[in-house]
N, C-alpha and C positions, 0 to 999 in steps of 0.2 A: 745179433740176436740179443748181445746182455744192452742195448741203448732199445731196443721197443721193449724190451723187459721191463726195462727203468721207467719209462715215457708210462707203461700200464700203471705201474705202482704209482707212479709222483698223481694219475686220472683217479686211482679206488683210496689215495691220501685225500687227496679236493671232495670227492663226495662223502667220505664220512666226515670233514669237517663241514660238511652239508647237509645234513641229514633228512630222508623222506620224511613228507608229512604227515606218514602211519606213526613217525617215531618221535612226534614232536608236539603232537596234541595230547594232552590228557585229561581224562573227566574227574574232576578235583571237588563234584558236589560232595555233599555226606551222601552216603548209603544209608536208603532205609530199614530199619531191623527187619529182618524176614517175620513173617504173619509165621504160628502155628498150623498147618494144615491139619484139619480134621481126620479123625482115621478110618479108614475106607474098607469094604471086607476084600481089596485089593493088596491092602497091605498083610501079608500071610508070610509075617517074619518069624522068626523062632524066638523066642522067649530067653534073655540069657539072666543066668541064676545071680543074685540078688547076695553077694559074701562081702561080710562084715569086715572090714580090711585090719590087720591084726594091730595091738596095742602095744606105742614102743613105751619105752619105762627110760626117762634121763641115767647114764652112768654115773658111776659116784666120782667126783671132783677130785681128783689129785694135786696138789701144787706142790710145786717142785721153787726151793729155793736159787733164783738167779742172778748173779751179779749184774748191775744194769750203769750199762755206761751212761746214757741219755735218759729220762724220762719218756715211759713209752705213749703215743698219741692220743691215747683212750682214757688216761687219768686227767683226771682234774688238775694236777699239778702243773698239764702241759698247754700250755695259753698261748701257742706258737700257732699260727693263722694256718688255712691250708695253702700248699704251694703252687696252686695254680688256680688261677679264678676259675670260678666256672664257666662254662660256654654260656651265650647269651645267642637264644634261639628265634629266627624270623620265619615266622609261618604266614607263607602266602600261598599266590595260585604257583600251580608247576606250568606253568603257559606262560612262554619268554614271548622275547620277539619272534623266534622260529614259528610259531605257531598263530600269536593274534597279529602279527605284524610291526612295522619299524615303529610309527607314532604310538601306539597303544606301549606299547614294549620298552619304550627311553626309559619311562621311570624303575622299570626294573634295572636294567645295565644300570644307571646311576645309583641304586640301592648298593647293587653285588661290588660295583667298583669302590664306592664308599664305606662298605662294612668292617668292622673294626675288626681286629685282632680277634680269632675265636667265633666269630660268628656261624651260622649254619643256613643252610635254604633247606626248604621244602623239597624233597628230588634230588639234591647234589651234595652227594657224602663227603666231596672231595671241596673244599670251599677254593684254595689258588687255583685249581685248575680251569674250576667255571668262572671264578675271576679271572683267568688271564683270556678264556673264551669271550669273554663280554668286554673286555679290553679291545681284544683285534676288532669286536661288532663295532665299538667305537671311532676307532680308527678305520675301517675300510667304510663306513654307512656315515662319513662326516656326519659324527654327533658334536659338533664345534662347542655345546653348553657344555661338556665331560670335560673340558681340557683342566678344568681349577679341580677336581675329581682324578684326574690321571698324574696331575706332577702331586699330587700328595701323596701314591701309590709309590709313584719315584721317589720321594724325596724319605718315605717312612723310615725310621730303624728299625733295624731286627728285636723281636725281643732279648731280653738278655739271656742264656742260660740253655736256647732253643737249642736241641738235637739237630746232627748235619744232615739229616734229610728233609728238615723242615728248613734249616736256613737255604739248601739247594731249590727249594719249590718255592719259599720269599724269590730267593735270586731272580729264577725264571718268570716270575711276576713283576718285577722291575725292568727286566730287559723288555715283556710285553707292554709296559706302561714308555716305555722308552718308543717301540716300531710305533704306539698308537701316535705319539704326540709329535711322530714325525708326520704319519699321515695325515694326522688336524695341522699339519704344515705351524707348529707353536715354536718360531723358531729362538722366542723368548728361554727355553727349557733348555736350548745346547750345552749350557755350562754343567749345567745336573745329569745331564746323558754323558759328557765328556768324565764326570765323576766315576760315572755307575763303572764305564766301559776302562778308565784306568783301575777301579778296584777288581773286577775281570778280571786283570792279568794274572793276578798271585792265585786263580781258580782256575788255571787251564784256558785254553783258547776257544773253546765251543762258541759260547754266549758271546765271548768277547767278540768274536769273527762278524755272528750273525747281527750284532748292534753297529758295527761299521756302517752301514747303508744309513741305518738310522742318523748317527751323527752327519753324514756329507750330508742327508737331503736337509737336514737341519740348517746346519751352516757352512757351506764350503770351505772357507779361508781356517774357520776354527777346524777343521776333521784334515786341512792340509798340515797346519802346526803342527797337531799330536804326529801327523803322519812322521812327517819331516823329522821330529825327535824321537819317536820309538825306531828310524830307520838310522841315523847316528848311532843311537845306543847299543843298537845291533851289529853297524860297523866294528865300535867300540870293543864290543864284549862280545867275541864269538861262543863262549858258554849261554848266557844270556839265549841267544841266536839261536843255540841248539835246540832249547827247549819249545820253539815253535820255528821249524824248518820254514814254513810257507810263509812267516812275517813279511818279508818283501813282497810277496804277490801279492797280500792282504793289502799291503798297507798303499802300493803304489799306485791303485788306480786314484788316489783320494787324491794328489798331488798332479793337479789340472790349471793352477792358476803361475802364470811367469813371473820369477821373482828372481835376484841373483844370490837367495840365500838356498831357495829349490835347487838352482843348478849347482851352486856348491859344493851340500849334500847328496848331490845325483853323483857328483862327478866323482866325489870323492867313493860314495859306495863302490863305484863299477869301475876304479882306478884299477883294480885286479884284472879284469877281462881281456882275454888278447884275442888276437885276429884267429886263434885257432885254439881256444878254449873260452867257452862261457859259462863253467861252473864255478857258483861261490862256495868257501868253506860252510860248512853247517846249515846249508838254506838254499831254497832254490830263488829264480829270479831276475838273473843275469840278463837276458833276453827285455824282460821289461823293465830294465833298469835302463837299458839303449833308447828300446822307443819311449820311457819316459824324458829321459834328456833332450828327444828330437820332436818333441811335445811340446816341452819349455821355452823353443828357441836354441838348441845348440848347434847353431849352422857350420860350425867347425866338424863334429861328429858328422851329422847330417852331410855335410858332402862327402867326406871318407866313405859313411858307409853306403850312399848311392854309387860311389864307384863299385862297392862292392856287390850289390844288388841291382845293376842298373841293366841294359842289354845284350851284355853278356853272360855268358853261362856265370852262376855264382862261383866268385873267386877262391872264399876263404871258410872255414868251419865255421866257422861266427856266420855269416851267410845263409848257410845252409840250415845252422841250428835256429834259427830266429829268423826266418823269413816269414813266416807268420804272423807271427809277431811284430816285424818291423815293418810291414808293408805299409799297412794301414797309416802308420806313422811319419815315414819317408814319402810317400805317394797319394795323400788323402784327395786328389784330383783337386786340389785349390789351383792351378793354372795350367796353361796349355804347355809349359815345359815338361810336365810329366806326359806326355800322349804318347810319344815313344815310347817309356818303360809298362806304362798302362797296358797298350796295345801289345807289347810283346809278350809279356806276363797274363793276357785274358783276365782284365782286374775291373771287371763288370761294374760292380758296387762304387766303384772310385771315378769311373768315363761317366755314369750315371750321374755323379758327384759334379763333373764338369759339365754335362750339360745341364743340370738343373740350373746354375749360376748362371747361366745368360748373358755372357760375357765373352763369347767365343768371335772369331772375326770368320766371314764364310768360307774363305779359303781352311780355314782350320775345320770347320764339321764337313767339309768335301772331304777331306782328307780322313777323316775316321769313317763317313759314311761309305768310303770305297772301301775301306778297313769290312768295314761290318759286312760291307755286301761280298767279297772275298771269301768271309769266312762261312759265309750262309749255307757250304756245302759240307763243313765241318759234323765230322760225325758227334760231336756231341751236344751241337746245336741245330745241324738237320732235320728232325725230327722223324727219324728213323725211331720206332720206340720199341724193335725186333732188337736193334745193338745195346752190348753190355756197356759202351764207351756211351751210351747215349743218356746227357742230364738235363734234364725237363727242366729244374732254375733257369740251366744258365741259359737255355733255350727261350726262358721267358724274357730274362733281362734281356737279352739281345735280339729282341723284336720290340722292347721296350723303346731301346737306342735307336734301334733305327726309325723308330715310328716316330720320337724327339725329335730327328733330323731332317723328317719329311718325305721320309718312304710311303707312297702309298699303297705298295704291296703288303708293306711290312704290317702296315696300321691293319688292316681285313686279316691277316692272318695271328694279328695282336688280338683283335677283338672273338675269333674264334677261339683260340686257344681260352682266353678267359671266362668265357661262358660258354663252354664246353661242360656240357650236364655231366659228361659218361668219365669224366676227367675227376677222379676224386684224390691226386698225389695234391701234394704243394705248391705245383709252380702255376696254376691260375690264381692263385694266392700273391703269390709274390709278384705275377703280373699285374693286379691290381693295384697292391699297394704301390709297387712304383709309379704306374698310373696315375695316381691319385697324389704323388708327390712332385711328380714333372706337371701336373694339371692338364693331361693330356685330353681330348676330348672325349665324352660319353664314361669317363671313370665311375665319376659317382654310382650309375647308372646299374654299371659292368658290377659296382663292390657289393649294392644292394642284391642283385641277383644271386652272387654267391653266398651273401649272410640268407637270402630265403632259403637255397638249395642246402645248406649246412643244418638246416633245422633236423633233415631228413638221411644225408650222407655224411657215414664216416670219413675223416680225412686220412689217407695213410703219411705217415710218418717213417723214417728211419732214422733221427736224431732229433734229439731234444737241447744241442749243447748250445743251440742259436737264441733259444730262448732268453732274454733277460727276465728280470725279476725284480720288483720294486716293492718293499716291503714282505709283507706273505703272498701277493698279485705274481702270479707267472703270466708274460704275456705271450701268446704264440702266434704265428702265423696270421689266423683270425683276429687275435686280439689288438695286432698293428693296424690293420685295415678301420675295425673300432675305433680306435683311438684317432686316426686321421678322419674318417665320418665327423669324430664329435668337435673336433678341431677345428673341420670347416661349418662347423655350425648345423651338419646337419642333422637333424631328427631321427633319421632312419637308423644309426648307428645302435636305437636301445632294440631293433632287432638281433644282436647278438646277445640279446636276454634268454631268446627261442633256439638257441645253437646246440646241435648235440653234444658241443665239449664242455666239459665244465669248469677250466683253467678260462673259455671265453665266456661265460655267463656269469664267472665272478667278476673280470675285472669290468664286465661293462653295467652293470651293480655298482660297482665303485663310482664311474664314471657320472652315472643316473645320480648316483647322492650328490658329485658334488653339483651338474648342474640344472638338474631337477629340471628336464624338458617337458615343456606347457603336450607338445603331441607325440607321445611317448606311448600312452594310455589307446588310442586309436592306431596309431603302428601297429603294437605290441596284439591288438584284440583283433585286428584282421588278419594278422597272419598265425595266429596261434593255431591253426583247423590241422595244418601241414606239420604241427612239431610235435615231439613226443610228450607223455604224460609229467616226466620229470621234468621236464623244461618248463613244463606250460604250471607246474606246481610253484619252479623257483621264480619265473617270472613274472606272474601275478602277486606272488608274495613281494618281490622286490618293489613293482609298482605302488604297494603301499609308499612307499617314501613321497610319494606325489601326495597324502591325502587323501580327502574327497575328489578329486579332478579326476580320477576313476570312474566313479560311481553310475553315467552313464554307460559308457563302453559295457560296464561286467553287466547290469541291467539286461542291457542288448544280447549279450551273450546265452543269459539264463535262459533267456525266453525265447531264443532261437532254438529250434526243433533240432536243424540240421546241423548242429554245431557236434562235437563229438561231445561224448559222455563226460570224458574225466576233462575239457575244458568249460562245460558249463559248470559242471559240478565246484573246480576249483575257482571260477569265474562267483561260485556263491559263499564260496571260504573268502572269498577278497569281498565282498560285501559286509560277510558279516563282521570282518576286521573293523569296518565303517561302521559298528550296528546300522547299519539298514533296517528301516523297520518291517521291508517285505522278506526278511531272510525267515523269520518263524515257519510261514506260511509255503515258500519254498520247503522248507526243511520237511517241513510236513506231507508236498507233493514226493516229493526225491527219497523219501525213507522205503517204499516200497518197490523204486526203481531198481532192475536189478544193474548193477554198474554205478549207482548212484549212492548207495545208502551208506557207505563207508565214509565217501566225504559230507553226507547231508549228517552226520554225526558228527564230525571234526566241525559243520559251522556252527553246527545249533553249541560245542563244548567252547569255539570263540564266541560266537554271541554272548554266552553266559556267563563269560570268563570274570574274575571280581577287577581284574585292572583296567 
């Protein structure tokens, strides 16, 4: 219950940092003074009495002699400047990019991102905060011009003298100028992010934590150094250690490249660990201190502990506590020597692994396909969906395997399961993307049907812990599928623009900026009738990033009768992003629509907009 609790909250976090397009457009003309109304024998007010409001009189001045240490501020005597400059005020439209869209809207983000120390916007009381907002806009909507814009955010000093809640909200604005210039992939900036995130340490591990990602996507080898010495130090200095228990978890996934300085350090941290204890003093991490070592290269370790985790029942407490953990590392299906321990362990992900590589000799896939077809009666791949023991994944991957192997039972019962309408759990999900990565036939085909039927059906969910996360992008389920569509080059993928989730409608946003597909625009406007009104808001907006290459499709849309309400109507907020010159005249039919007139307001206030 507390993981879909989580899963709801991290869904209503993504949409307020999305905000509806009720909440994002404003009418920023002057207002004109209201006329006098004439008075009518309708107005039959009461008359209220006309009193002289009374007459104050100045009291008589007292002074009181005071000893005065300083000269006080108000005499002429004190020629000491004031101590704070004053604010220096930029009054523009309140219409970012949320509202006229990406092109029209750059030169804003580059204002806020550039404004100096003190500055103020029109709309935003809080200036770091819509700074570090227009930061991430930067970073997820590759605005590649911002980057000489964002390492001066990183690179700024604090003012001198600032109070600790202002230097804490600078902080948080560097570490956002940090995620962005990973995402504009500036891998020139590593050495100034590696700055920010060692000054980090003496402030606690929060910020510190979350800029890790940043530095690896930056530069690997540089984010394995800092690894490799902040995990030393820690060795070193069990106080040290104390003070951020999870250091090793944090720091070990960055230590990915084989060196005999890595293994070293490996060796030496987890020289403590024994076959029937894997807790370190002061910190956790023991566990991935092994499968980091068996990562590296330590084929010494690595075979000790495949005896330990091999066909046998697990031998030892070290086994048992890191079998999770070690699996993946010990067994990643790089050769037919693991098929034994695969097979007996049910290590789907990993035989998957072996047959994508295409390297197998026939008598080796007979032998797993007898495997596979043995277990076909297994209740938690039978597809019993009455039994509590019954799991829908793993029941996908293992129609996946055998359909790789050249089952052609398996392949008709693959393809059902996956474009199964009434099927709204995750493993037609998972059956596609594997799909789609073994290139098995008809995948493409199978992932597009699920991104249409997703515009419409909720997916249920009971963990979110599979999810990864790249930058502020969480990628789910849907958003793997994405991401291999865009991969293979194809177009269809920016239908996860139209998705009811909204963890999958940002990263394929992301996706869209960076490779700007020419038939995105005609996708996105034929299918948009089936999706809901929030989607068909975000996804027209995101399609600004194309430009004009729009401008037919929404056309088509406007003037289609039978199109739904809130997709014409949004269909003419994305014109008037374009000024269009037919958006007035629209604005003009649609203001009396009823369903209409909300958004025939929000074009005619982007039409008008000064940016």
């Amino acid at each position: 219950m507390r993981r879909v609790t989580l899963a709801w909250l991290l869904a209503s976090s993504t949409a307020a940092a999305d905000p509806p397009r009720h909440l994002v457009c404003h009418d920023d003309r002057p207002v004109p003074a209201l006329a006098t109304r004439p008075a009518s024998p309708a107005d039959d007010w009461l008359p209220l009495s006309k009193k002289r409001p009374p007459r104050f009189e100045s009291a008589k001045l007292e002074v009181f002699d005071v000893p005065e240490v300083r000269p006080l501020p108000t005499r002429r005597a004190s020629p000491r400047p004031p101590a704070v400059e004053p604010a220096r005020v930029a009054v523009e439209s309140r219409n970012t990019w949320r509202c006229i869209g990406v092109p029209r809207g750059t030169p804003g983000i580059l204002r806020v991102i550039s404004a100096p120390e003190g500055a103020r916007f029109y709309g935003q009381p809080y200036l770091e905060s819509w700074r570090q907002e227009n930061l991430q806009a930067a970073g997820e909507l590759a605005l590649t011009s911002m980057v000489p814009a964002v390492r001066r955010v990183l690179e700024r000093a604090p003012p001198k003298g600032a109070e600790a809640w202002k230097l804490g909200e600078l902080s948080r604005t560097k570490h956002a100028a940090a995620r962005a210039l990973a995402d504009l992939g500036d891998g020139a900036s590593a050495p100034a992010v590696l700055a920010l995130i060692r000054g980090a340490e003496r402030d606690g591990f929060h910020l510190w934590r979350e800029s890790l990602d940043s530095l690896a996507r930056l530069d690997a080898g540089l984010a394995q150094s800092y690894a490799l010495e902040l995990i030393a130090r820690g060795v070193n200095d069990p106080k040290w250690l104390a003070k951020n228990p999870t250091l090793y978890t944090d720091l070990l996934p960055l230590v990915t490249n084989r060196s005999d300085e890595a293994r070293a350090v490996l060796r030496r941290g987890s020289g403590m660990l024994t076959k029937d204890d894997v807790n370190l003093p002061h910190g956790t991490g023991g566990c991935e201190f092994l499968a980091a070592r068996v990562r590296l290269g330590d084929l010494e370790l690595a075979q000790v502990l495949r005896a330990e985790l091999g066909t046998d029942s697990l031998s030892t407490q070290r086994a048992v506590a890191c079998y999770g953990t070690l699996m993946p590392s010990l067994y990643p299906g790089r050769d037919a020597s693991e098929l034994d321990v695969l097979m007996h362990r049910h290590r789907y992900h990993e035989l998957l692994e072996w047959i994508g590589k295409r390297n197998s000799t026939d008598a080796e896939k007979k032998r797993v396909r007898a495997w596979l077809e043995q277990r076909s009666k297994a209740p938690d791949v039978a597809g019993d969906r009455t039994r509590r023991d019954f799991i829908p994944d793993k029941r996908a991957m293992h129609l996946v395997a055998q359909s790789a192997l050249g089952d052609a039972q398996a392949e008709k019962a693959l393809a059902k399961l996956a474009g199964d309408p009434d099927d709204d759990g995750t493993a037609p999900w998972v059956a596609v993307w594997y799909m789609l990565k073994l290139e098995l036939p008809g995948a493409p085909e199978l992932a597009v049907q699920r991104l249409l039927r997703a515009r419409s059906q909720h997916t249920r969910r009971f963990s979110s812990e599979s999810w990864p996360r790249r930058g502020s992008v969480t990628i789910t389920e849907h958003g793997r599928v994405v991401e291999d569509l865009a991969r293979r080059g194809d177009a269809r993928y920016s239908l996860g623009l139209l998705d009811r989730d909204p963890f999958t409608r940002r990263l394929t946003t992301t996706v869209l900026a960076r490779k700007r597909t020419e038939g995105a625009c005609q996708i996105v406007a034929e299918a948009a009738q089936g999706a809901t009104a929030e989607a068909v808001d975000e996804a027209f907006w995101a399609l600004s990033l194309l430009g004009d290459r729009c401008r037919g499709a929404m056309q088509a849309l406007v003037a289609d009768s039978r199109q739904p309400k809130w997709v014409r109507g949004m269909a003419n907020e994305h014109l008037a992003m374009l000024r269009d010159p037919g958006v007035p005249k629209t604005v003009a039919a649609q203001r009396a629509v009823d369903g209409l007139s909300a958004s025939a307001w929000r074009a005619r206030v982007i039409y008008d907009s000064r940016e």
